[in-house]
LUMMAR-572381 format. One line per field, with one value per residue (C-alpha): residue in three letters; residue number from 0; x, y negated, z negated. Coordinates in nm, 4 decimals, padded with zeros to 6 digits. Layout:
REM LUMMAR-572381
r = [ALA:...]
k = [NUM:...]
px = [X:...]
py = [Y:...]
pz = [Z:...]
***
This chain:
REM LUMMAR-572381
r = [UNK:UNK:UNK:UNK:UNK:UNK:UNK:UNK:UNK:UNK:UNK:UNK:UNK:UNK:UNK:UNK:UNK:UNK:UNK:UNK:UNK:UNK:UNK:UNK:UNK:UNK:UNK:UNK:UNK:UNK:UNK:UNK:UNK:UNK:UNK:UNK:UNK:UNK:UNK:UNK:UNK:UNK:UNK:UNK:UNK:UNK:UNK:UNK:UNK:UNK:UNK:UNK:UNK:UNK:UNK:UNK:UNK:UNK:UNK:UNK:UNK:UNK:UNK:UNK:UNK:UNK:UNK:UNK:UNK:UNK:UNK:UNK:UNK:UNK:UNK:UNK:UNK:UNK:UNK:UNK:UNK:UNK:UNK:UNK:UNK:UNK:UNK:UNK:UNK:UNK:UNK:UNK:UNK:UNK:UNK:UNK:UNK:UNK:UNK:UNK:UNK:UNK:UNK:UNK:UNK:UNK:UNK:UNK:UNK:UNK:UNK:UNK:UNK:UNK:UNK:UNK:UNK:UNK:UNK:UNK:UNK:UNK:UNK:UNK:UNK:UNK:UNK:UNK:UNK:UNK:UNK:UNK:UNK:UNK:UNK:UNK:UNK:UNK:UNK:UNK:UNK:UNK:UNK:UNK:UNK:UNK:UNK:UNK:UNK:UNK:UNK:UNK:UNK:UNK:UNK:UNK:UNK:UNK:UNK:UNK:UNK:UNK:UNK:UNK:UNK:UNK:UNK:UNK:UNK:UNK:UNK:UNK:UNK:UNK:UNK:UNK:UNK:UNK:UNK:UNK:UNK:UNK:UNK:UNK:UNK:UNK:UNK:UNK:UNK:UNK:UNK:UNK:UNK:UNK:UNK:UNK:UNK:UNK:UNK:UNK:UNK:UNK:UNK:UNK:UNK:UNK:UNK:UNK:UNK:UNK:UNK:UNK:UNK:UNK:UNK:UNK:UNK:UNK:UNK:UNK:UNK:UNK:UNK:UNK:UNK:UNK:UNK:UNK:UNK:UNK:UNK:UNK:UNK:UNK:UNK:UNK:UNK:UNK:UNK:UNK:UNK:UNK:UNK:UNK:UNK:UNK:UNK:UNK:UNK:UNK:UNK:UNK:UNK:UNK:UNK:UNK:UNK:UNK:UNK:UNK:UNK:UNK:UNK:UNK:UNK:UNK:UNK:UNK:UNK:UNK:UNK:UNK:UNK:UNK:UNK:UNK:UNK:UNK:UNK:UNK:UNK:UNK:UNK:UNK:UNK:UNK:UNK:UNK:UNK:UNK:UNK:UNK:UNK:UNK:UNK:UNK:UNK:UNK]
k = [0:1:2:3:4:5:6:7:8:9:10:11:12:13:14:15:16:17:18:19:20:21:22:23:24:25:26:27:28:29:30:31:32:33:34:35:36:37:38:39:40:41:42:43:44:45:46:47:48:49:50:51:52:53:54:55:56:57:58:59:60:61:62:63:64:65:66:67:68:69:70:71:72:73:74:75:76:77:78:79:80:81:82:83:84:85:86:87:88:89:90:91:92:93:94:95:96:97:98:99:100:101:102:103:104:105:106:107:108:109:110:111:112:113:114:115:116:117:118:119:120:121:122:123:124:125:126:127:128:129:130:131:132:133:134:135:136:137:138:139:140:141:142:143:144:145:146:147:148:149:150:151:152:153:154:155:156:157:158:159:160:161:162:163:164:165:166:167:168:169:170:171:172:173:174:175:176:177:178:179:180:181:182:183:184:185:186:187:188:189:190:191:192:193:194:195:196:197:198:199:200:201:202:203:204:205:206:207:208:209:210:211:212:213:214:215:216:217:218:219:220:221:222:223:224:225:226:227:228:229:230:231:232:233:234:235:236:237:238:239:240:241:242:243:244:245:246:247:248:249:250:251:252:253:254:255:256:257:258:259:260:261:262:263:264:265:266:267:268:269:270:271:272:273:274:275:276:277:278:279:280:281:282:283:284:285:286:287:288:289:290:291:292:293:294:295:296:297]
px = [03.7111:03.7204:03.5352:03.4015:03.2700:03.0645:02.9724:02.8918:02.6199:02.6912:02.3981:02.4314:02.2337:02.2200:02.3373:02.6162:02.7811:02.8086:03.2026:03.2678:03.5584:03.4640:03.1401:03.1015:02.7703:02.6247:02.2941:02.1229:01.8781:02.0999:02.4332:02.5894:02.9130:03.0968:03.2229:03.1190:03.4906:03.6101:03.3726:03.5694:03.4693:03.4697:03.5380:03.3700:03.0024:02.7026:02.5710:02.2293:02.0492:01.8403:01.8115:01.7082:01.9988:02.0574:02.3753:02.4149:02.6575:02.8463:03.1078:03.1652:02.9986:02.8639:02.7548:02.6062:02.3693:02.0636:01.8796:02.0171:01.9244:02.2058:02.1806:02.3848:02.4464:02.5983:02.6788:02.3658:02.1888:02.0152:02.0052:01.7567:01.7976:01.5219:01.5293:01.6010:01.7675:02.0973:02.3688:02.6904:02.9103:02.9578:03.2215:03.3636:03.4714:03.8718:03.7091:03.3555:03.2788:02.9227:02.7818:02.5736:02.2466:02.1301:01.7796:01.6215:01.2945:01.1797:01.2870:01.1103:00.8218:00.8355:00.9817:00.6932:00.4365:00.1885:00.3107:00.0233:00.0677:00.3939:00.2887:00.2961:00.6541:00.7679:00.6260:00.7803:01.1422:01.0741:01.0268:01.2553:01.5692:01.7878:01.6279:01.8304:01.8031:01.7900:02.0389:01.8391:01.7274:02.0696:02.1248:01.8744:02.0015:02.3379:02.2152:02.0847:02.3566:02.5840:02.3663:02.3576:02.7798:02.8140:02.5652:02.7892:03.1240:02.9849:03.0262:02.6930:02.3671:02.0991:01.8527:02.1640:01.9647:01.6430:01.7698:01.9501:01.5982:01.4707:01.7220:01.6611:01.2567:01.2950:01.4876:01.2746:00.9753:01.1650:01.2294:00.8759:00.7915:01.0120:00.8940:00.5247:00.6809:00.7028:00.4265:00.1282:-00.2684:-00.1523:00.0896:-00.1524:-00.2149:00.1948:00.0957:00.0547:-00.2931:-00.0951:00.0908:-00.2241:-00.3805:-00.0620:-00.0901:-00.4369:-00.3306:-00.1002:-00.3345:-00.5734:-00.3225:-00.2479:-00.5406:-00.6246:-00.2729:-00.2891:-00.5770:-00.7292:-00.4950:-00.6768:-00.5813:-00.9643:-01.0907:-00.8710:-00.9370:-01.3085:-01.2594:-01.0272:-01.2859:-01.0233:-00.9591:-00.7410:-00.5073:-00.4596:-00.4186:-00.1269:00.0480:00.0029:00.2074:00.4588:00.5434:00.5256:00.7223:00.8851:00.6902:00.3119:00.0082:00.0345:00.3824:00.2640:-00.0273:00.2199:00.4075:00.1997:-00.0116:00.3570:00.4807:00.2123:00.1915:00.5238:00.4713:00.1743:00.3905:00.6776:00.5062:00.1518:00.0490:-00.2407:-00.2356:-00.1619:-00.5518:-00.6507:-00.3624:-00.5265:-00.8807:-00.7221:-00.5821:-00.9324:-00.7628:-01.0067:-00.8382:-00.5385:-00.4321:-00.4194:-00.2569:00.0276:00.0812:00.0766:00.3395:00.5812:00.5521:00.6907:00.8666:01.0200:00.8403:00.5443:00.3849:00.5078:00.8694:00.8726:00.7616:01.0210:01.3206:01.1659]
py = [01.1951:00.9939:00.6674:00.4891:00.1514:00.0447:-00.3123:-00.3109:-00.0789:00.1856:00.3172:00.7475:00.8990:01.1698:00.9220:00.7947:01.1066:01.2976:01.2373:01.3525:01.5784:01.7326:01.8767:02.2341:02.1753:01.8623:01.8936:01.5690:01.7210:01.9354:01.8572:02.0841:02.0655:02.2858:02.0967:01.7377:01.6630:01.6692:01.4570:01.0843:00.7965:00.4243:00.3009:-00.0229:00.1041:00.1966:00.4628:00.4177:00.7297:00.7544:01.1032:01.3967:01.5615:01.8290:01.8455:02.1658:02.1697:02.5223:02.4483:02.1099:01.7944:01.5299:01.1825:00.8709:00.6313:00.6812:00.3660:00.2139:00.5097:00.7619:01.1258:01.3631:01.7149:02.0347:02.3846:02.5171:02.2010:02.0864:01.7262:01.5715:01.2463:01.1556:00.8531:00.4840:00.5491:00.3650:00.5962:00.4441:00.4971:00.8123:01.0205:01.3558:01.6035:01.7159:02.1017:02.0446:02.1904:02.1518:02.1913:01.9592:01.9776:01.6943:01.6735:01.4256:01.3140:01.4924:01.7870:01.8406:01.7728:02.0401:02.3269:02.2519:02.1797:02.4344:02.4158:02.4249:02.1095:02.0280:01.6473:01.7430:01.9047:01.5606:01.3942:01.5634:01.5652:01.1879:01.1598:01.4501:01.4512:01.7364:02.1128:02.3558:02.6974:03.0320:03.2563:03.4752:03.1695:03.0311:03.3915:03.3607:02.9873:03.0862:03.3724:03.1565:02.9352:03.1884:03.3064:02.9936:02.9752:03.2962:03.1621:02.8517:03.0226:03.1968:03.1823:02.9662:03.1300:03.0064:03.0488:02.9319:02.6147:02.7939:03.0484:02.7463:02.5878:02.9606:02.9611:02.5937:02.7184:02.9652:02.7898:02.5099:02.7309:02.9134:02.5524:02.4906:02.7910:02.7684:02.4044:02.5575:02.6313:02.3005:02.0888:02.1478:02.0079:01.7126:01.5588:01.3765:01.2140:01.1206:00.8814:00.5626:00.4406:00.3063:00.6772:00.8284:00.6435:00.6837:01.1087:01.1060:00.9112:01.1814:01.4696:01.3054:01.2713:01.6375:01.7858:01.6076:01.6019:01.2519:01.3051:00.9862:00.7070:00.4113:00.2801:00.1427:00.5414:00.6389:00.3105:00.3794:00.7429:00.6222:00.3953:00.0907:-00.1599:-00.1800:-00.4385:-00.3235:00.0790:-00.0424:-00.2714:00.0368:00.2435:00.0067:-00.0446:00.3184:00.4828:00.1839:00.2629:00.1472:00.3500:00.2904:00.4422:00.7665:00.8148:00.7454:01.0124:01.2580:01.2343:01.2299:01.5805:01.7196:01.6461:01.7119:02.0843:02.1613:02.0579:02.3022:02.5805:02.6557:02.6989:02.4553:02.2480:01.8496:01.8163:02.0390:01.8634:01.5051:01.6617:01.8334:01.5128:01.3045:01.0333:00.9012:01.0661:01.2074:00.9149:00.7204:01.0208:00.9672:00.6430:00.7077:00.9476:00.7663:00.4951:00.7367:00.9436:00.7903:01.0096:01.1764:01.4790:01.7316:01.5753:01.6378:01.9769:02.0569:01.8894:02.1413]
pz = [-02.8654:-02.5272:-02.5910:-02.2548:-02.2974:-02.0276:-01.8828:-01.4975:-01.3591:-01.0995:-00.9344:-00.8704:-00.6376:-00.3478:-00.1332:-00.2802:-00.4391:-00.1478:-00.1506:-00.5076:-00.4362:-00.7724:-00.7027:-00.6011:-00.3852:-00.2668:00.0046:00.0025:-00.2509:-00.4974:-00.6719:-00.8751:-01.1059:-01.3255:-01.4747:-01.5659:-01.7650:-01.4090:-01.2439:-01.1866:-01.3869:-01.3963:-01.7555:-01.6417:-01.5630:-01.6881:-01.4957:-01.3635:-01.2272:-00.9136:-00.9548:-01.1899:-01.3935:-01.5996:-01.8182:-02.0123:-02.2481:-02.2682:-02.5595:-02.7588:-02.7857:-02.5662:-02.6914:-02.4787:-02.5192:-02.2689:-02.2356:-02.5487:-02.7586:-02.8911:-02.8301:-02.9162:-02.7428:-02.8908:-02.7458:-02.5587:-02.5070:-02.2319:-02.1675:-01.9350:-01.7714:-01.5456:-01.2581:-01.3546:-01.6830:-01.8367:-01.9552:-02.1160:-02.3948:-02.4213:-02.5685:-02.5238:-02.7718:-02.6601:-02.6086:-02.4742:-02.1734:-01.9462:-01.6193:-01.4554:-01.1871:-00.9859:-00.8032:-00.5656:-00.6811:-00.3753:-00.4329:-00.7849:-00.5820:-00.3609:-00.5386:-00.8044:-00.5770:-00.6882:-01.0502:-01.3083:-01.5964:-01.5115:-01.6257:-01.9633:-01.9158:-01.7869:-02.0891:-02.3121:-02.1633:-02.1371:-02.5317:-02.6567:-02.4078:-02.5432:-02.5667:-02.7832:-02.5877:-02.7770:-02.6859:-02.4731:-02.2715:-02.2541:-02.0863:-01.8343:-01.7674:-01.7202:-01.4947:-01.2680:-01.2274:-01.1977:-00.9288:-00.7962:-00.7871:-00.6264:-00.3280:-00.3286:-00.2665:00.0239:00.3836:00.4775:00.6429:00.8094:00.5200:00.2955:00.1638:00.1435:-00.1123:-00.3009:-00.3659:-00.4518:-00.6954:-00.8259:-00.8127:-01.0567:-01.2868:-01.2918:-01.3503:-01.6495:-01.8238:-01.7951:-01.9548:-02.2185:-02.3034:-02.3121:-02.7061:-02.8203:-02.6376:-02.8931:-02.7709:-03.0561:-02.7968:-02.6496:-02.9894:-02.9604:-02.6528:-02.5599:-02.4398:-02.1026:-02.1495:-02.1188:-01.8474:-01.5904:-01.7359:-01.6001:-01.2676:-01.2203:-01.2747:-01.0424:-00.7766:-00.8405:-00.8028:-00.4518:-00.3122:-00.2247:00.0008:-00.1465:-00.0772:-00.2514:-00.5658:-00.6421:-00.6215:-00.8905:-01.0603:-01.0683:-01.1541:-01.4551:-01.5680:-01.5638:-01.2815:-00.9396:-01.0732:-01.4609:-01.3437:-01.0847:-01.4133:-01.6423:-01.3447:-01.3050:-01.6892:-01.7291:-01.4394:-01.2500:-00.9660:-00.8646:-00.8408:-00.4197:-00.4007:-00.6366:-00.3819:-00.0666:-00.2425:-00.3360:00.0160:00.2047:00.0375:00.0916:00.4615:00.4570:00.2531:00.5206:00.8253:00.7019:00.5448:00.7076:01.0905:01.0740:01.3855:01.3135:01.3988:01.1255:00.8746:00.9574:00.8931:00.5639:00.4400:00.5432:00.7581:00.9926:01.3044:01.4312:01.5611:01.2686:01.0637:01.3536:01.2574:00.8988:00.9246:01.1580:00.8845:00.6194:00.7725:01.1201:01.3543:01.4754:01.3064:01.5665:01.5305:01.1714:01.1980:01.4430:01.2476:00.9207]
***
C-alpha cells in the first residue's frame, strides 16, 4: 500500500486543474480521469475540494480519510465527495484501479434542474459516502462512461459539449434512481433539527426557482427568523441562505436565457423583479453582462 501523509492544503477545482496532463477531458464544468493512480500528487497536501467528484473504484482498494473520518472503498464502489471537504491520507492498494468524474457546482444545477427530490439524494450521499453498485448497475455505469470515452477521443463538434452533459444527465439521473433503494420516509428521523430546516430551505427554493430573493420570506414561511435561518445555512452547507437564493434565481435565469424563446421582458416578469431594468442590473451583477449578452454568449 502507498501511504500519503498530508499536512498543507491544496485547494482542486475547475479552475485550477485545467493543466493536469493526466486527465482525458477537462471543460470548465466536467473532468474526467481513467485513471486516478495516474493523476500527480503532492505528498504534502490535503486536498480540499471545490468541486463534486465521483471516484469509482474498478479493481482494488482505496482508503482516505474525508474530513477526518476513514472510508474505505472496494471494487464497484462509488465514492462521493461533495464541495468543501478535506481528503488526506489515503492509501492505495498495489492493483486498484478507478476512474474519476468531476462537476462544477453549476453544473449539477443545471443538468438536474427539473429533477424531482434530488435534496434527499444529496442528504444521503452527505451521510453515507460510498454506494456499493450491483452488478447490473455497475453495467449501466460503466456504459455510460464508456460512452462518455468514446465521445472524448473524437474529433470535436459543435454540439460536442452538449452531448457530454447529455451523457453526464443521464448518469446522474440513473444514480438518483438507484439511491431511491436505500433512502426510506425514516431518514428524515436520521436528521438534524438545523438538517431539516436548511432541507426545507432548499425545497422552498426549488419549487420557486429563486423567484423570491429575500431571506425574511422564506424565514416567515419556515416559521423561524431572518438571522437564525441564514446561521443554520451557513453551519450546514458553508454557504448563506442569500447566496442559495442568488443561486438558485441566477440558474434559472441563466436556464431560461439558454433554453426558452421568452423575450428578457417576459424573463424579468417570470422571475417578479420590479422591471426590466432592474433585472438588467441584477444580472450584470452576477453574471458580467446584460441579459441579451448572456443569451448570445449561450
Amino acid at each position: 500500500m502507498r501511504v500519503i501523509e498530508n499536512n498543507n492544503i491544496r485547494e482542486v477545482s475547475m479552475d485550477n486543474i485545467k493543466d493536469e496532463e493526466m486527465l482525458n477531458y477537462i471543460d470548465g464544468d466536467i473532468a474526467m480521469a481513467d485513471d486516478i493512480k495516474e493523476l500527480p500528487y503532492d505528498e504534502n497536501n490535503t486536498i480540499k475540494l471545490s468541486m463534486v467528484v465521483v471516484i469509482m473504484c474498478t479493481q482494488g482498494k482505496l482508503q482516505l480519510d474525508v474530513n477526518g473520518n476513514t472510508y474505505v472503498i472496494h471494487e464497484n464502489d462509488l465514492l462521493f465527495c461533495r464541495p468543501n471537504i478535506l481528503l488526506n491520507n489515503y492509501m492505495i492498494s498495489p492493483d486498484f484501479e478507478g476512474k474519476m468524474l468531476g462537476l462544477s457546482e453549476r453544473i449539477i444545477q443545471q443538468l438536474l434542474h427539473n429533477g424531482k427530490h434530488i435534496w434527499n439524494k444529496a442528504f444521503y450521499i452527505s451521510k453515507n459516502p460510498i454506494v456499493h453498485l450491483e452488478e447490473d448497475s455497475r453495467q449501466i455505469f460503466g456504459y455510460y462512461y464508456e460512452l462518455m470515452k468514446i465521445k472524448v477521443n473524437q474529433s470535436p463538434h459543435l454540439y460536442h459539449k452538449e452531448v457530454m452533459y447529455s451523457f453526464i444527465q443521464a448518469a446522474l439521473y440513473e444514480i438518483c434512481a438507484y439511491l431511491d433503494k436505500f433512502i426510506t420516509s425514516s431518514e428524515d428521523d436520521l436528521m438534524r433539527q438545523g438538517d431539516i430546516l436548511f432541507r426545507n430551505f432548499l425545497k422552498l427554493l426549488e419549487r420557486n426557482k429563486g423567484k423570491e430573493r429575500a431571506v425574511s420570506q422564506y424565514a416567515k414561511e419556515l416559521c423561524v427568523t431572518p438571522k437564525y435561518l441564514s446561521y443554520t445555512c451557513k453551519t450546514v452547507s458553508k454557504k448563506t441562505a442569500l447566496k442559495w437564493i442568488h443561486e438558485y434565481t441566477t440558474e434559472n435565469i441563466r436556464y431560461m436565457l439558454k433554453h426558452s424563446d421568452k423575450s428578457i421582458k417576459e424573463i424579468s416578469d417570470e422571475m417578479n423583479f420590479p422591471n426590466i431594468s432592474f433585472f438588467g442590473k441584477y444580472v450584470r451583477a452576477h453574471f458580467g453582462m446584460s441579459p441579451r449578452e448572456v443569451r448570445k454568449n449561450m
